[in-house]
Backbone as JSON, one array per atom type, in Angstrom:
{
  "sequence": "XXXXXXXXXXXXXXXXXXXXXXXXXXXXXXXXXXXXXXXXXXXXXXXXXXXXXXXXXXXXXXXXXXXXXXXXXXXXXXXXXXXXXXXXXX",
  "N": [[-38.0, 112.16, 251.35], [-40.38, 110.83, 253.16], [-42.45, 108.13, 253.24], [-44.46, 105.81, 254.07], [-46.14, 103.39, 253.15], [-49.28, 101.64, 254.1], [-51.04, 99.1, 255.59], [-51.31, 96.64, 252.39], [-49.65, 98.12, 250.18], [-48.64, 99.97, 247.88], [-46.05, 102.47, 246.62], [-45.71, 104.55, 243.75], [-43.89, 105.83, 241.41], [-44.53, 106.97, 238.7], [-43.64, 106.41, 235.49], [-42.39, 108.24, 232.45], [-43.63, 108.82, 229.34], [-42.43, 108.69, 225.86], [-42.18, 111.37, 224.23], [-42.63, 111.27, 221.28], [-43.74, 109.92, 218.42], [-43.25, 106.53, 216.82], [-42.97, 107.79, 214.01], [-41.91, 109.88, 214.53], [-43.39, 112.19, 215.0], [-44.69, 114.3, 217.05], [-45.94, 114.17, 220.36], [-48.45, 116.09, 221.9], [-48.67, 117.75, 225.16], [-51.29, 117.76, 226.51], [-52.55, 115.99, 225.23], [-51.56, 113.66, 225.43], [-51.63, 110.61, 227.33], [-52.05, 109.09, 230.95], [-48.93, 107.3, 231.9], [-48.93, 103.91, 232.59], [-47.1, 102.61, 233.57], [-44.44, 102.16, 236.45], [-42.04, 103.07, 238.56], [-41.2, 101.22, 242.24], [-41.26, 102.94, 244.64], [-41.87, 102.53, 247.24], [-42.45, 100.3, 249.26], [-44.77, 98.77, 252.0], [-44.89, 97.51, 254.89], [-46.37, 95.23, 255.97], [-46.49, 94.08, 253.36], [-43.5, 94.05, 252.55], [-42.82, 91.81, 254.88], [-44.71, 89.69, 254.07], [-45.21, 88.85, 251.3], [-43.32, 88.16, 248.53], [-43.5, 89.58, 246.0], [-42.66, 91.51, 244.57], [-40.53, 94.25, 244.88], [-38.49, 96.55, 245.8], [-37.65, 99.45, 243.55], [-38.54, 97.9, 241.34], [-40.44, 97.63, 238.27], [-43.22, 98.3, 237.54], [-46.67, 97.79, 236.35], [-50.15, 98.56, 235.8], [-53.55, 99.24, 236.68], [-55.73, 101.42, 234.24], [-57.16, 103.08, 235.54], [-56.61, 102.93, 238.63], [-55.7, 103.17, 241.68], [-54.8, 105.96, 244.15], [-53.48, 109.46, 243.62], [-50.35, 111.09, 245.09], [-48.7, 114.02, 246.38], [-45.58, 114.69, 247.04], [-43.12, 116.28, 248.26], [-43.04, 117.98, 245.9], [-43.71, 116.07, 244.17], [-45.5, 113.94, 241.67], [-46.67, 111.31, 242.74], [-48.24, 107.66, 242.86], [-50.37, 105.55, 244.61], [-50.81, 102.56, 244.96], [-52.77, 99.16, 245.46], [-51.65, 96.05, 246.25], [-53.26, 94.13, 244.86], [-53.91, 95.93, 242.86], [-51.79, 95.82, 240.6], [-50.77, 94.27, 237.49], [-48.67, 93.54, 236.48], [-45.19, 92.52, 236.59], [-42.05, 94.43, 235.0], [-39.59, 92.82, 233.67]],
  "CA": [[-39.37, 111.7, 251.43], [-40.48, 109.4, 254.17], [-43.52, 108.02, 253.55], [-44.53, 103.88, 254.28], [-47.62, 102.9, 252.86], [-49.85, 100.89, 255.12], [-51.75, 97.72, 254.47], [-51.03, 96.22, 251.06], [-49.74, 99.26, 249.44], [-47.41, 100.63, 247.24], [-45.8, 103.69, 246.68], [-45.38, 104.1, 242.87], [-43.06, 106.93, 240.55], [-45.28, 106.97, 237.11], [-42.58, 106.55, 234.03], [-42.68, 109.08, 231.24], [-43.94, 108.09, 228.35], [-42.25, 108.96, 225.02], [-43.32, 112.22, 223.7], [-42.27, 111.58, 219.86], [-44.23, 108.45, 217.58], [-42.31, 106.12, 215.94], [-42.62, 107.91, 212.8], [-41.46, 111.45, 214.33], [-44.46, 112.46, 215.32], [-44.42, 115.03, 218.7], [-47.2, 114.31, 220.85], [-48.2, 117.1, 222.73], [-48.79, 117.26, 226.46], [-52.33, 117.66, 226.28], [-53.03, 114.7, 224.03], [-50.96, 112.21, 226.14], [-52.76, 109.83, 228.63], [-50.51, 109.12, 231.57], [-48.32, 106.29, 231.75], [-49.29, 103.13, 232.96], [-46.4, 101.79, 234.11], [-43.75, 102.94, 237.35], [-41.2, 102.48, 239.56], [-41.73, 101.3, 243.19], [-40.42, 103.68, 245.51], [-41.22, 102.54, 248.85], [-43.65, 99.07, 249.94], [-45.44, 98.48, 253.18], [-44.66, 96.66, 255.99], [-47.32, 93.37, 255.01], [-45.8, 93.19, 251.7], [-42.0, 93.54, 252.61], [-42.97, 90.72, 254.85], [-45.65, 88.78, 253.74], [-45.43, 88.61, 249.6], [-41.75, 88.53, 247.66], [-43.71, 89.36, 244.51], [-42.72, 93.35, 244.42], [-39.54, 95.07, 245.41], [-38.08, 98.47, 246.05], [-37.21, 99.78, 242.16], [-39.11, 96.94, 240.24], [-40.87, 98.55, 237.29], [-44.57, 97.63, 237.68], [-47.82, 97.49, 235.18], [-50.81, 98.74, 236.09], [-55.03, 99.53, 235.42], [-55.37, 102.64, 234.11], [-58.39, 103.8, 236.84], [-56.33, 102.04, 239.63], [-54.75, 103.78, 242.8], [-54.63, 107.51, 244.24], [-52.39, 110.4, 243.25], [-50.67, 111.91, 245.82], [-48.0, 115.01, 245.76], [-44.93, 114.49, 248.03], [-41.59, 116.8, 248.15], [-43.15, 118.33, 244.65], [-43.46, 115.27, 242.84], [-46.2, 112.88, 241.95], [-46.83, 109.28, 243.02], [-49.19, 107.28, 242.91], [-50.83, 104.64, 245.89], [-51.55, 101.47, 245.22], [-53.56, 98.27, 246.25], [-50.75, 95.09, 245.61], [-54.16, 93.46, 243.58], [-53.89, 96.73, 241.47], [-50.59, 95.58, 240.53], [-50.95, 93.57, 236.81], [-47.1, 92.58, 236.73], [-43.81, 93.59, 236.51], [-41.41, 94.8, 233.75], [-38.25, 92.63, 233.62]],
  "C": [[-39.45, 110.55, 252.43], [-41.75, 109.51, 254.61], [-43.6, 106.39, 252.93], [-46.33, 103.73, 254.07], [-48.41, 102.08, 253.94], [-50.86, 100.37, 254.06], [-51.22, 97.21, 253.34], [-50.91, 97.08, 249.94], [-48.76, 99.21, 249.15], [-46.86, 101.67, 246.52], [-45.34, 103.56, 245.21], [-44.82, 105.69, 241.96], [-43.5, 106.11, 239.17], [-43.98, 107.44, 235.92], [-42.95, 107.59, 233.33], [-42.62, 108.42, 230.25], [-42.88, 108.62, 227.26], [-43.2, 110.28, 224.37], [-43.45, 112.44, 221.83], [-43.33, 109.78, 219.22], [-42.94, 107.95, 217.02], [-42.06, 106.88, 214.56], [-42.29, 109.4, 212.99], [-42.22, 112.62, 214.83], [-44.94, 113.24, 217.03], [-45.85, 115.06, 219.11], [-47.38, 115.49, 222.04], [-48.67, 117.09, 224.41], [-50.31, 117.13, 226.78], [-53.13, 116.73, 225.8], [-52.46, 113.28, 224.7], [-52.23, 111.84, 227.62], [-51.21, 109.57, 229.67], [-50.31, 107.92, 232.0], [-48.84, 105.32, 233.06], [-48.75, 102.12, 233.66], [-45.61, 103.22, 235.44], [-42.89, 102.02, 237.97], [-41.61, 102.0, 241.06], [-40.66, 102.19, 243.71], [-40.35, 103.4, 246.95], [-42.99, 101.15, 248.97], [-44.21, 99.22, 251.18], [-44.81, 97.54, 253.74], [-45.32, 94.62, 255.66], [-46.8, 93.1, 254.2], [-44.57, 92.92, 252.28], [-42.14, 91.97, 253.52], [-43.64, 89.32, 254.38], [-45.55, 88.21, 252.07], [-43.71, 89.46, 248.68], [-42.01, 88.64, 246.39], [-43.59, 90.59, 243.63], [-41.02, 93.59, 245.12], [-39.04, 96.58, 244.69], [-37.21, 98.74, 244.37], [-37.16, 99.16, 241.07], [-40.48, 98.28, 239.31], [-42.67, 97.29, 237.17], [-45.69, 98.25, 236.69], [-49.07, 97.9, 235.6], [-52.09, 99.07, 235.98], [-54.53, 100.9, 235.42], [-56.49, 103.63, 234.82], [-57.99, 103.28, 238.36], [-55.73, 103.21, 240.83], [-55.36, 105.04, 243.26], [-53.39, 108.06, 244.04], [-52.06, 110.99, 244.35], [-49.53, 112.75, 245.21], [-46.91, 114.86, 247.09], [-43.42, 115.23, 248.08], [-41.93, 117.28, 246.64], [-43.36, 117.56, 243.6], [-44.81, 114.59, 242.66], [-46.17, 111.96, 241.63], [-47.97, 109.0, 242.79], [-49.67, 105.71, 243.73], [-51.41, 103.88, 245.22], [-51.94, 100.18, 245.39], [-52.73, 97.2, 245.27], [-51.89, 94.29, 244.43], [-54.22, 94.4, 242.9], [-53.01, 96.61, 240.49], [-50.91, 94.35, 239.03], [-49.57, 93.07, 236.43], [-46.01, 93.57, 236.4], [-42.97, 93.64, 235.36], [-39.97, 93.37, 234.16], [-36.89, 92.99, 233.31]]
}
């Protein structure tokens, strides 16, 4: 895959959620909302220089109406705007 976001962007791999409840409970695919958190996979140019507040395979937080979806080598990502960005996982 070789694709570089432009402007204040970021290229993001959406986690999988858990498909079982704590109490055992199999949620089915239909019934799940989709995860809110991700990996970064690839920053922009502005950010890598401009803002050390993101890097390449930080686990990031996000709204849940935020970004675009795209489809890249079969997979999907999702684009978006470093103020869409509500913080990172540690």
């Amino acid at each position: 895959m070789n694709f570089k976001p432009l402007g204040k962007r970021i290229l993001v791999e959406r986690l999988e959620e858990d498909t079982k409840t704590s109490s055992g409970i199999i949620i089915p695919d239909n019934a799940k909302e989709k995860p809110l958190q991700g990996k970064i996979v690839a920053i922009s140019k502005e950010i890598e220089e401009g803002c050390k507040c993101v890097a390449l395979n930080q686990i990031v937080v996000f709204g849940k109406y935020k970004g675009n979806e795209i489809k890249l080598d079969g997979k999907e990502f999702i684009v978006l705007e470093l103020e869409d960005v509500l913080g990172t996982i540690l």
